[in-house]
LUMZALO-886913 format. One record per residue (C-alpha): y, z, x. Coordinates in steps of 0.001 Angstrom, whole numbers, plus 500000, padded with zeros to 6 digits. Example, Ala and Ser with C-alpha at 12.3 -4.5 7.8 and 13.67 -1.06 7.14 Angstrom:
BEGIN
495500507800512300/498940507140513670/
***
This chain:
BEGIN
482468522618519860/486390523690520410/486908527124521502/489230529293519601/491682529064522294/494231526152521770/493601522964523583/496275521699526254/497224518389525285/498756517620529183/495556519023530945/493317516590528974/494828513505530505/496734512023533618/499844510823532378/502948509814534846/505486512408534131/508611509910533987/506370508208530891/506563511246528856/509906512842528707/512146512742525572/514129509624526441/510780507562527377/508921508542524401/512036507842522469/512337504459524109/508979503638522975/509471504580519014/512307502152519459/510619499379520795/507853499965518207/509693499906515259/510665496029515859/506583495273516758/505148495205513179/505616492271510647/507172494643508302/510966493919509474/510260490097509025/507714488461506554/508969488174502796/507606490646500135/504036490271498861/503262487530501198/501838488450504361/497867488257504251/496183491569504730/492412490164504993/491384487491507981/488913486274505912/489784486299502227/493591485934503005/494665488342500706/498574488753500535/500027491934501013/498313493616497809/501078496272495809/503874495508497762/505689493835494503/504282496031492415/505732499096494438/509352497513494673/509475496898490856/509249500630490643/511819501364493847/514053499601492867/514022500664489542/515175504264491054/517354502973493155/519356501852490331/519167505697488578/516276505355486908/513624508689486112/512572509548489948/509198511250489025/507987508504486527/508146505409488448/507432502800486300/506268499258485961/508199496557483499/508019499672480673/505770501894481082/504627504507483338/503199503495487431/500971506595488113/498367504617490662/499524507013493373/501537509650493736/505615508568494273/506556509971498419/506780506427499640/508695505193496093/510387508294497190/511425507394500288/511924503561500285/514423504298497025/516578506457499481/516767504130502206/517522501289499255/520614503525498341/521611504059501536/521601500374502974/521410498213499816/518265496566498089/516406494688500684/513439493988502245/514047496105505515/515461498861503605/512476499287501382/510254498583504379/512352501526506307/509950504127505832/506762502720506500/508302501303509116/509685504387511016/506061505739510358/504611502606512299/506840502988514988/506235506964515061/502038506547515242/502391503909518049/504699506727519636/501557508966519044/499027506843520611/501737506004523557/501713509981524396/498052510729524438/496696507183525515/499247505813527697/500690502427527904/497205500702527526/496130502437524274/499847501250523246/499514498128523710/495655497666522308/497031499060518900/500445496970518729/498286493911519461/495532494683517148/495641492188514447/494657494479511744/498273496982512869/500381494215513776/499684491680510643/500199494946508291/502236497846509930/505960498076508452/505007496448505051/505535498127501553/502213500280501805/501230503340501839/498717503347504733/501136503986508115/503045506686506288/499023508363505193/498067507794508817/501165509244510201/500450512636508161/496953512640509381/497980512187513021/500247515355512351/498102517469510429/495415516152513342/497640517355516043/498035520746514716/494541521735514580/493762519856518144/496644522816519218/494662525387517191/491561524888516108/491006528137514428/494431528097513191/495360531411514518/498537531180513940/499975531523510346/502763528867511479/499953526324512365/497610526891509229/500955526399506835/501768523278508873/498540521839508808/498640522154504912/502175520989505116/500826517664505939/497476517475504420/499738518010500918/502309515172502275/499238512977502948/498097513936499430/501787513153497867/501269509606499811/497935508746498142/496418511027496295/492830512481497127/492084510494500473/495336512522501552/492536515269501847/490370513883504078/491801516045507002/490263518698505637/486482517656506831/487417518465510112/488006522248509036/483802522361509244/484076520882512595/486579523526513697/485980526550511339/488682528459510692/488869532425510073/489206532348505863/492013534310506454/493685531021507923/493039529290504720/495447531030502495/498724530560504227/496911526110504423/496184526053500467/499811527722499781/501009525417502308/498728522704500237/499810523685496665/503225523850497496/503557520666498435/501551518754496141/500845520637493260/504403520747491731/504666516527490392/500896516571489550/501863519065486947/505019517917485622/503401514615485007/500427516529483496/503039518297480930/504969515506480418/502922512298480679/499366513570479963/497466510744478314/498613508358481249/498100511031483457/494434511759483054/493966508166482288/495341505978484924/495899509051487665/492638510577487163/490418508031485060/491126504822486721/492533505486490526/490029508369490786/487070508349489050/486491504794488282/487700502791491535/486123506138493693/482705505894491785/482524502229490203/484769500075490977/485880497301488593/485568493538489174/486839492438493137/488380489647494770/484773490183496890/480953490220495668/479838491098499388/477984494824499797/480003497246501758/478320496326505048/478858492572504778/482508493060503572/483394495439506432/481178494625509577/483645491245509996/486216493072509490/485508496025512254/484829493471515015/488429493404515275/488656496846516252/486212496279518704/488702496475521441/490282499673520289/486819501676520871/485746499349524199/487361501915526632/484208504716525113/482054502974527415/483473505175530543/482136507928528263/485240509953528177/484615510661524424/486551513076522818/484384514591520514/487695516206517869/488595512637517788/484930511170517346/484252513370514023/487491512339512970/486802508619512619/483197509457511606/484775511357508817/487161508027508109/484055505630508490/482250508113505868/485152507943503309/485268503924503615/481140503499503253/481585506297500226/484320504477498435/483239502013495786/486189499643495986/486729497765498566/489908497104501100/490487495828504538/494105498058504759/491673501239504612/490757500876507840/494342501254509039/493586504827509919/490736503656511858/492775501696514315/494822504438516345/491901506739516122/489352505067517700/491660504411520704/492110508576520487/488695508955520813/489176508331524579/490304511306526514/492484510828528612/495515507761529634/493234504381529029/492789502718532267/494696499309532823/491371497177533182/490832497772529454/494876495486529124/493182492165528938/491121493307525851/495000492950524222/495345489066524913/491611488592522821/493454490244519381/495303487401519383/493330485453517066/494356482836514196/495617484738511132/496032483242507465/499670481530507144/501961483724504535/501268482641501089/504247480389499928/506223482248496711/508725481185494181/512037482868496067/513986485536494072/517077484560492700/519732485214489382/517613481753488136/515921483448485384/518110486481484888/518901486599481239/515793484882480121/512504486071479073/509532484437481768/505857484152480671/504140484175483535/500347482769483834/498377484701485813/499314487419488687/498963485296491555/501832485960493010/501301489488493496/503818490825490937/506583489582492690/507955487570489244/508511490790488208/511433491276490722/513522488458489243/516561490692488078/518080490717484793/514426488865483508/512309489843480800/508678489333482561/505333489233480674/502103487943482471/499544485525480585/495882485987481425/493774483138480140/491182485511478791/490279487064475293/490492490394476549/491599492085479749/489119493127482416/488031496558482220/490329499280483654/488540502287483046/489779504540480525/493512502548479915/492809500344476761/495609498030477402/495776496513474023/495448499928471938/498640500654473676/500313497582472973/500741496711476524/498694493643476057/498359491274472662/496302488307472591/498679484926471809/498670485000468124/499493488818467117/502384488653470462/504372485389468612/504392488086465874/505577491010467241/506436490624470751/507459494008471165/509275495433474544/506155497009475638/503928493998475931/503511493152479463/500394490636479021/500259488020476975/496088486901476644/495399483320475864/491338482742475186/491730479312476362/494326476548476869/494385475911473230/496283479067472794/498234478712475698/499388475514474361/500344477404470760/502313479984472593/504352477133475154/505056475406472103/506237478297469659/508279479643472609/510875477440473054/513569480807473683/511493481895476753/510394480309480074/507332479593481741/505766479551485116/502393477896485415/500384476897487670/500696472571488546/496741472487487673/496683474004484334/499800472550483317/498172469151484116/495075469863482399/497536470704478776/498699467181479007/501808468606476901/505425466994475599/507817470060475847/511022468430474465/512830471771474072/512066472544477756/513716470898481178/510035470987483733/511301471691487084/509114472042490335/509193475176492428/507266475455495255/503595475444493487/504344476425490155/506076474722487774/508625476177485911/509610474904482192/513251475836481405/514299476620478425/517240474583476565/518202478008474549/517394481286476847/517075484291474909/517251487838477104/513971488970475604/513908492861474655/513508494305478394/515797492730481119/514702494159484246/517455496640485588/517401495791489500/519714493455491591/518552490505493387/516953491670496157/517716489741499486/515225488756501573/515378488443505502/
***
């Protein structure tokens, strides 16, 4: 158990002095910000998931929104084609629409935060693990195939490292500066994504804190996070409770809907932490240090407890089971790095963003690309699900809002909100291709095999593994998307 008197972080381990002043440390967060893939692979393409080879889940989905401020639109209501985006609160839309206005709409300046955040937790595990622990987490394929992508989980872990830090310094929280600070960063964690921004606060039972110490941390806390929660409660309410609280919270938390995986939670995950193996190897010199060990028990608990499942929530995981070593990692533990370099799944090939389809409407069949159709600028995108109704999503009743209209009521009123068209089968896709000829289509080469269909008012042209049927006569469609092309590096 810690002792209320505040732990010295230079005591605890033998560092080389020349490796920790400012300019060394500094060197480091520079070299680390060019290790991740985030500076390099395309959007929504890099797979997250060894096994299933799941590309970069959101990352299209969180752009759309970006860039949508970027270009002056509402900053607390991101949004998605048109309507409201409230699956997490908006600090990294926040963040990556800055750095867009700052250095133009690309994939490095939307990456820019997350990033920086990368860069500053391998700085982290640099200063309390030494060049070993460094190196096991920048070779780790789990950090180096996802770090510095359009996610949410190096800026979350970087606010847990900090809040972390603060109560390793003062585990009681003594200080009124430490116990606003520590809620400082719990609430930033919490603005990042929503309620597993509070799993810091478990560690508050390991520690125990004077209740005095908890007022100036829930100010600190409220402060911070309280404020958009309830403007978007005044102001957006029915999505609010809905999608914020109904779907994100209580129905992915609790039951899950349908997944990309039917394996339990121990089948789906076991795989997957083999890979971290290396990261906890240097706990058999049983220099374990126990603030650290409840920490990633506390981690471990929230991923077994958490009904959907994810391979980028055990991002976290990764520096902090190389923390859980007291001390500067010994060099014999280096070799473990050169084993992490394992096969990974190629990037998943996309149709490239370009002014192609900007002043046309685009039916798009099936999400498969990750969203990213929906950053074709100057575009009217829909989505086509061959199904007769959309798959639950907890409270949202997509086609009471008029979000989504099955084929025959959409040629009727295809109305600006309608983001998903639903075809029951390829009969009805084949009614809507052919009483469409204003609006373009990407499908997929099997299905548009399988309809066997003469489109005389279309040209069919081949991109990549779609193919795309052009229309002769283009018409805008009621929403245009209002972002620029976004380049790609």
């Amino acid at each position: 158990m810690l002792t209320c008197q505040s732990v010295n972080l230079v005591k605890s381990f033998t560092p080389a002095p020349l490796l920790l002043s400012p300019r060394a440390l500094f060197l480091v967060f520079f070299l680390s910000c060019f290790l991740p893939a985030g500076p390099r692979a395309p959007l929504a393409t890099t797979p997250l998931d060894p096994i299933l080879a799941t590309p970069s889940q959101d990352e299209a989905l969180y752009a759309h929104g970006i860039l949508r401020m970027a270009a002056g639109e509402d900053w607390l209501t991101p949004r998605f084609l048109g309507r409201p985006l409230l699956v997490k609160p908006p600090l990294l839309q926040w963040l990556s629409a800055t750095s867009v206005q700052l250095f133009g709409p690309n994939t490095l300046a939307l990456r820019l935060p997350s990033i920086l955040a990368s860069a500053a937790v391998l700085t982290i595990v640099f200063h309390l693990t030494g060049p070993v622990g460094w190196v096991l987490l920048a070779t780790n394929p789990f950090w180096r195939h996802r770090a510095g992508l359009l996610l949410m989980d190096d800026l979350l872990t970087l606010f847990y490292l900090l809040a972390l830090l603060v109560l390793l310094r003062d585990p009681k929280l003594l200080r009124t500066q430490s116990a606003a600070l520590f809620g400082l960063f719990v609430g930033l964690a919490v603005m990042t994504k929503w309620f597993a921004g509070l799993l810091p606060l478990g560690l508050l039972l390991y520690t125990r804190p004077r209740l005095p110490s908890l007022l100036p941390l829930t100010l600190s806390l409220a402060l911070t996070a309280l404020p958009w929660h309830l403007y978007q409660l005044a102001t957006n309410p029915d999505w609010f409770l809905a999608e914020y609280l109904g779907v994100e919270f209580l129905s992915f938390a609790l039951a899950a809907p349908t997944q990309a995986s039917t394996d339990s939670h121990l089948s789906y995950y076991l795989p997957r932490l083999l890979y971290l193996l290396p990261c906890a190897a240097p706990l058999l010199l049983r220099r374990w240090h126990s603030f650290w060990l409840v920490w990633s028990a506390i981690l471990l608990a929230a991923i077994a407890l958490y009904s959907y499942r994810n391979t980028a929530y055990l991002a976290p995981l990764t520096p902090a089971l190389l923390l859980c070593y007291r001390g500067w990692i010994p060099p014999l533990f280096l070799p473990l790095s050169l084993a992490l370099f394992v096969p990974w799944p190629p990037p998943h090939p996309q149709i490239p963003l370009s002014l192609a389809f900007a002043g046309r409407e685009v039916l798009h069949l099936d999400p498969d690309d990750q969203l990213r159709t929906s950053l074709q600028p100057g575009a009217t995108v829909r989505y086509i699900f061959l199904t007769a109704h959309l798959p639950p999503n907890g409270a949202l009743d997509f086609e009471k809002l008029g979000i989504a209209r099955r084929v025959p009521d959409f040629l009727l009123h295809p109305g600006p909100a309608v983001d998903a068209v639903l075809a029951a089968d390829l009969a009805e896709l084949q009614q809507l291709i052919l009483a469409s000829p204003q609006r373009d289509f990407l499908l997929p080469q099997k299905v548009w095999f399988a309809l066997n269909l003469a489109t005389p008012h279309h040209d069919k042209i081949q991109l990549s593994h779609k193919i795309r049927l052009r229309s002769r006569n283009p018409a805008p469609g009621p929403r245009p998307t209002p972002i620029p092309l976004l380049a790609e590096f």
